[in-house]
C-alpha positions in Angstrom: 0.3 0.2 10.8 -2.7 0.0 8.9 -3.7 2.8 6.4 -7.1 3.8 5.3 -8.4 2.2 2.1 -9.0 5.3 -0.4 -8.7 4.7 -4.0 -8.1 6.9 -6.7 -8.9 6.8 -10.6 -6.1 6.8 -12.9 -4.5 5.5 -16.5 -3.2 3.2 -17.4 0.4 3.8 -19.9 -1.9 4.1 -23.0 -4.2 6.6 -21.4 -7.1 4.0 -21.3 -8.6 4.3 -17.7 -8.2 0.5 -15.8 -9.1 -0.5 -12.4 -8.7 1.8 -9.7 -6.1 1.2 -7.1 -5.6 2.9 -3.2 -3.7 6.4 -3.6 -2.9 5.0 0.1 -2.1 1.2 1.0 -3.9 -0.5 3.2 -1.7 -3.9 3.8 -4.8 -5.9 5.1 -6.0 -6.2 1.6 -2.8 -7.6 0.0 -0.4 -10.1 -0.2 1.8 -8.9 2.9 4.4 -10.9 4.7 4.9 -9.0 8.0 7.9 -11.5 9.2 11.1 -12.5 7.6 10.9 -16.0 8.5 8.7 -16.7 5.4 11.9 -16.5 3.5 13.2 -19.7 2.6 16.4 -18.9 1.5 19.1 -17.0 3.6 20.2 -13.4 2.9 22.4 -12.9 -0.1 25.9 -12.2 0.4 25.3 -8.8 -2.2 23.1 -7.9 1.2 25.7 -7.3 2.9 27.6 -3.9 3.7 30.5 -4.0 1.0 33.5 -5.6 1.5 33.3 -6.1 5.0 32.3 -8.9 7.3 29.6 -7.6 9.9 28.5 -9.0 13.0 25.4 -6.8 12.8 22.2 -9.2 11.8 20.3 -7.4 9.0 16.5 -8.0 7.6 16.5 -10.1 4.5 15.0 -8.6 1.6 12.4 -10.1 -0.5 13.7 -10.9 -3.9 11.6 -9.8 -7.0 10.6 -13.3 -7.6 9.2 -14.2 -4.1 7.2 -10.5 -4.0 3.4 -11.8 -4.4 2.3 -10.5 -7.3 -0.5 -8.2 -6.4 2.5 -6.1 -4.9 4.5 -5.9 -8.0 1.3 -4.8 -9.8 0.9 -2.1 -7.6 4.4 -0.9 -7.9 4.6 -1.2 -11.5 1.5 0.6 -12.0 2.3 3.3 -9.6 5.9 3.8 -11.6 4.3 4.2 -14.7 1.4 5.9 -14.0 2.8 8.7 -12.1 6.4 8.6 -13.5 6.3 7.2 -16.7 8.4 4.8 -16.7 7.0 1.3 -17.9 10.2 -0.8 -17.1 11.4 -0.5 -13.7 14.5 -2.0 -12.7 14.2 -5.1 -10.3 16.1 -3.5 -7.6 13.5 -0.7 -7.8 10.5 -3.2 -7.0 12.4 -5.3 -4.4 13.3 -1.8 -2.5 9.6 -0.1 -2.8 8.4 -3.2 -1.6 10.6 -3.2 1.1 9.5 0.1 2.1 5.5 0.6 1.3 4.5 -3.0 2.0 6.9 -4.5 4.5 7.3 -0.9 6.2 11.1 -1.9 7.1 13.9 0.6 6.4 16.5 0.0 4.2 20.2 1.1 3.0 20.2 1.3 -0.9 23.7 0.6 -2.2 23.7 1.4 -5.7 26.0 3.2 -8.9 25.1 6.8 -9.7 22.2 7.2 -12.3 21.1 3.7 -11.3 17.3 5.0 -10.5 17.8 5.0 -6.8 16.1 8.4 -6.4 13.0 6.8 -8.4 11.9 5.0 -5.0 11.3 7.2 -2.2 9.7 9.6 -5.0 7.0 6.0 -5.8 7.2 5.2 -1.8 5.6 8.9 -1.0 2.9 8.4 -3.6 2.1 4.9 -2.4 2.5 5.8 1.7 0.8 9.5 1.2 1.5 12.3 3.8 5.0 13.8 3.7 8.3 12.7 2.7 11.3 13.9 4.1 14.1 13.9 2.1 17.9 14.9 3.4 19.7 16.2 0.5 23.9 17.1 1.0 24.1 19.5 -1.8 22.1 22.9 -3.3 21.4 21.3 -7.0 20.8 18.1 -5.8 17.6 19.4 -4.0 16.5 21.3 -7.0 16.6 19.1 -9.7 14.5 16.2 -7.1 11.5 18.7 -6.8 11.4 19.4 -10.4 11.2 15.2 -11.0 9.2 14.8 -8.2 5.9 17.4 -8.5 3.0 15.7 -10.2 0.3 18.1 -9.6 -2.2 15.4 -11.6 -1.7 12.9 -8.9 -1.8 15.2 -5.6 1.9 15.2 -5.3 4.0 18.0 -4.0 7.7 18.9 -4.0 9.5 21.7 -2.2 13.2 22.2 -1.7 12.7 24.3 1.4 16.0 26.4 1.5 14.6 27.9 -2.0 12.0 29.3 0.0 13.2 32.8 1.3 11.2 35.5 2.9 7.0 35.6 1.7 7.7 32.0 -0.4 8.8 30.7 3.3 6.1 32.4 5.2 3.5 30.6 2.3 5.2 27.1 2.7 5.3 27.0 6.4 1.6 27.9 6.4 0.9 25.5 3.8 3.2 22.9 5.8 1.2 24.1 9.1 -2.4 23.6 7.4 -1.5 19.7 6.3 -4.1 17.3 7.8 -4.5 13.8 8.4 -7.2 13.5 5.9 -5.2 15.5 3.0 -2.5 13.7 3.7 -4.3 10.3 2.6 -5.3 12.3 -0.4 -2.0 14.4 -1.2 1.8 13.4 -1.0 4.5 16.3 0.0 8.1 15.8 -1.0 10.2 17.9 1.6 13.8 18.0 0.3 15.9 20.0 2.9 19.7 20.5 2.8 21.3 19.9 6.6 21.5 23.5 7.8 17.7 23.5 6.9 17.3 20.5 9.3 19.7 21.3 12.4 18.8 22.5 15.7 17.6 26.1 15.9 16.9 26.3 12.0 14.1 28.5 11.0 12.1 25.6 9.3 12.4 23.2 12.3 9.0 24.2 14.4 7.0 23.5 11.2 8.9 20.0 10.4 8.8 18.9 13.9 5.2 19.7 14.4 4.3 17.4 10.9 6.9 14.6 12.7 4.8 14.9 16.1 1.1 14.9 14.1 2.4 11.9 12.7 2.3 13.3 9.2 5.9 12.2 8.0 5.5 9.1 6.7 8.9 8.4 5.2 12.4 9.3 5.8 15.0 9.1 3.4 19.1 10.4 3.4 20.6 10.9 0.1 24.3 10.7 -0.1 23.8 8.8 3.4 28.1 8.8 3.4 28.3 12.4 3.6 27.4 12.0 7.6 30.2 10.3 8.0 32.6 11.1 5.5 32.1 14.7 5.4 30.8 15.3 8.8 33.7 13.8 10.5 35.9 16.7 9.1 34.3 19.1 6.4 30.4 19.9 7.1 29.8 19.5 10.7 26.0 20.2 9.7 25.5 16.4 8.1 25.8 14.9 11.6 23.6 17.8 13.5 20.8 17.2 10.9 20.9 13.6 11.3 21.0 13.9 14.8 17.4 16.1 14.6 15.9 13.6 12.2 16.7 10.5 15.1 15.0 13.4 17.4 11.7 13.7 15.6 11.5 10.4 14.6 11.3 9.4 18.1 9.0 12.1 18.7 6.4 10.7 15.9 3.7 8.7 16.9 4.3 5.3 15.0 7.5 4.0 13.6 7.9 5.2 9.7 10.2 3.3 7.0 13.8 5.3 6.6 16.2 5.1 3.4 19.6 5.5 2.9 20.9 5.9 -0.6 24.3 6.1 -1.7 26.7 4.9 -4.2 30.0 4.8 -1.7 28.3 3.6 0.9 31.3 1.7 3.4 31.0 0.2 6.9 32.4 2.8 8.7 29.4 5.0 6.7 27.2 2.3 8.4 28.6 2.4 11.9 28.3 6.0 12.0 24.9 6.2 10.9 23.8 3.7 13.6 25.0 6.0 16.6 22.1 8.2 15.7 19.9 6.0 14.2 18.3 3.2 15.4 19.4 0.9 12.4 17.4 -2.7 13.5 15.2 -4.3 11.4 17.1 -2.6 8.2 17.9 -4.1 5.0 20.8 -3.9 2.6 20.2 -4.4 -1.3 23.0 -3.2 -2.9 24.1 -3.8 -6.6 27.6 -3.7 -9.0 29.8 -0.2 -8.4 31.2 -0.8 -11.6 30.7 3.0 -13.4 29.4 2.0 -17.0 32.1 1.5 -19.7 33.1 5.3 -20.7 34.4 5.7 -23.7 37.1 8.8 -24.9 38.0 9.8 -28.0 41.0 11.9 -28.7 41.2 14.4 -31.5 43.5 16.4 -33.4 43.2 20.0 -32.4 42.9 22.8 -35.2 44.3 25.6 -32.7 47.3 27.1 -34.4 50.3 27.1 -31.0 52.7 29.7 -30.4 52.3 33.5 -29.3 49.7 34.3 -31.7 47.3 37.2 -30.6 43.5 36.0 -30.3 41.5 39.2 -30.5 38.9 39.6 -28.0 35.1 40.2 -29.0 33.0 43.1 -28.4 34.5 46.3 -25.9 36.5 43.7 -23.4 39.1 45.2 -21.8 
């Protein structure tokens, strides 16, 4: 898919203006390898799902050093422009990449507060139109929209079940009014816990007609092992909203990238994922589980023991 060429002023980390670059790719002009068989070495063993030997055959990913360098420009700029941050991570690159320029999906395997919620955020600026985003749990969904919004640079963030009553009557007709042309203009972030996403849910006519107007552009699961690992037993809503994303994206118009983060991420997460999704032509980067070295110190405590009465503050019972 081809996007219209539209570029956008912006600064660069010091605030000094630099050369423009398209608020929306359009591949033709870069560096962009549209086949895996460029690749001259084979897939890395890290690609793999964890621990498991697979028969399933996966899409290499291309390495930070074998990304041609007008993408990693792009990327880098986009990060730190937007997001502030002037260092990303090389995992971060190689999975944007992966995403805005080779238009692939991809499972992102990586420790929690690794960055992993940095790409699809860089992705929806980079892609435009509306991201939708999968989220397992309340806080999770409100803590991503306050990250996320960045009026400056024509991005917005909702975490839909916020929205209760008028606020949900304004966003649907906000969601409704979304065009084709705003949409190369304008990113939406659309975080929506799975009882938001299910069949019969109140926000499902207004999603489904952005999926079928071909205004999602990416798709992304956080958590991904909660639609297996709690919907096998616990929340029987992970695996009904997974089944209605599989249902619109079929129903969109052109194929869109799809991410699937997690930091437990096992085969069987995989294998259940793949009955409802179409999972071809996907990717694996993962990187180390190890938790970082925590560190606790224990400390002598001054609270006298024994039956002693602590008085209660103030008119508590």
């Amino acid at each position: 898919m081809v996007l219209p060429l539209d570029r956008l002023q912006c600064c660069g980390p010091l605030g000094e203006p630099h050369e423009a670059w398209p608020r929306v790719l359009d591949p033709s002009i870069y560096q962009h390898s549209s086949t895996t068989d460029e690749l001259s070495t084979p897939v890395a063993a890290s690609a793999q799902p964890p621990n498991e030997a697979t028969s399933t055959e996966f899409t290499p990913i291309i390495r930070l050093n074998d990304i041609p360098s007008g993408n990693v420009d792009i990327i880098k700029e986009a990060i730190a422009d937007v997001y502030g941050f002037n260092d990303p991570r090389p995992f971060q690159i190689e999975a944007i990449n992966h995403l805005a320029f080779e238009e692939s999906s991809l499972v992102l395997i990586r420790r929690t507060a690794d960055g992993k919620s940095l790409v699809p955020l860089t992705v929806s600026f980079l892609r435009g139109g509306v991201t939708l985003i999968l989220v397992p749990l309340h806080g999770l969904g409100s803590d991503q929209v306050d990250k996320a919004t960045v009026p400056d640079h024509g991005i917005e963030a909702y975490y839909i079940d916020e929205h209760k009553f008028d606020n949900a009557k304004a966003l649907e007709e906000r969601l409704n009014a979304y065009s084709e042309d705003e949409a190369d203009e304008n990113s939406i972030l659309l975080f929506a816990s799975p009882n938001s996403l299910r069949e019969g849910s109140s926000w499902m006519k207004a999603i489904s007609s952005l999926a079928t107007r071909g205004l999602i552009r990416t798709v992304a699961i956080d958590e991904a092992h909660e639609v297996e690992q709690s919907g096998r037993s616990f929340r029987k809503e992970f695996v009904e909203a997974a089944k209605s994303l599989d249902k619109m994206i079929k129903a969109m118009p052109h194929p869109v990238p799809r991410i699937l983060m997690s930091a437990t991420f096992r085969r069987s997460d995989f294998d259940s994922v793949a009955d409802i999704f179409d999972m071809s032509n996907t990717a694996i980067l993962q990187g180390p589980l190890a938790r970082r070295k925590t560190k606790f110190d224990f400390v002598e405590s001054k609270v006298k023991s024994g039956p002693e009465r602590v008085e209660r503050p103030g008119n508590l019972p």
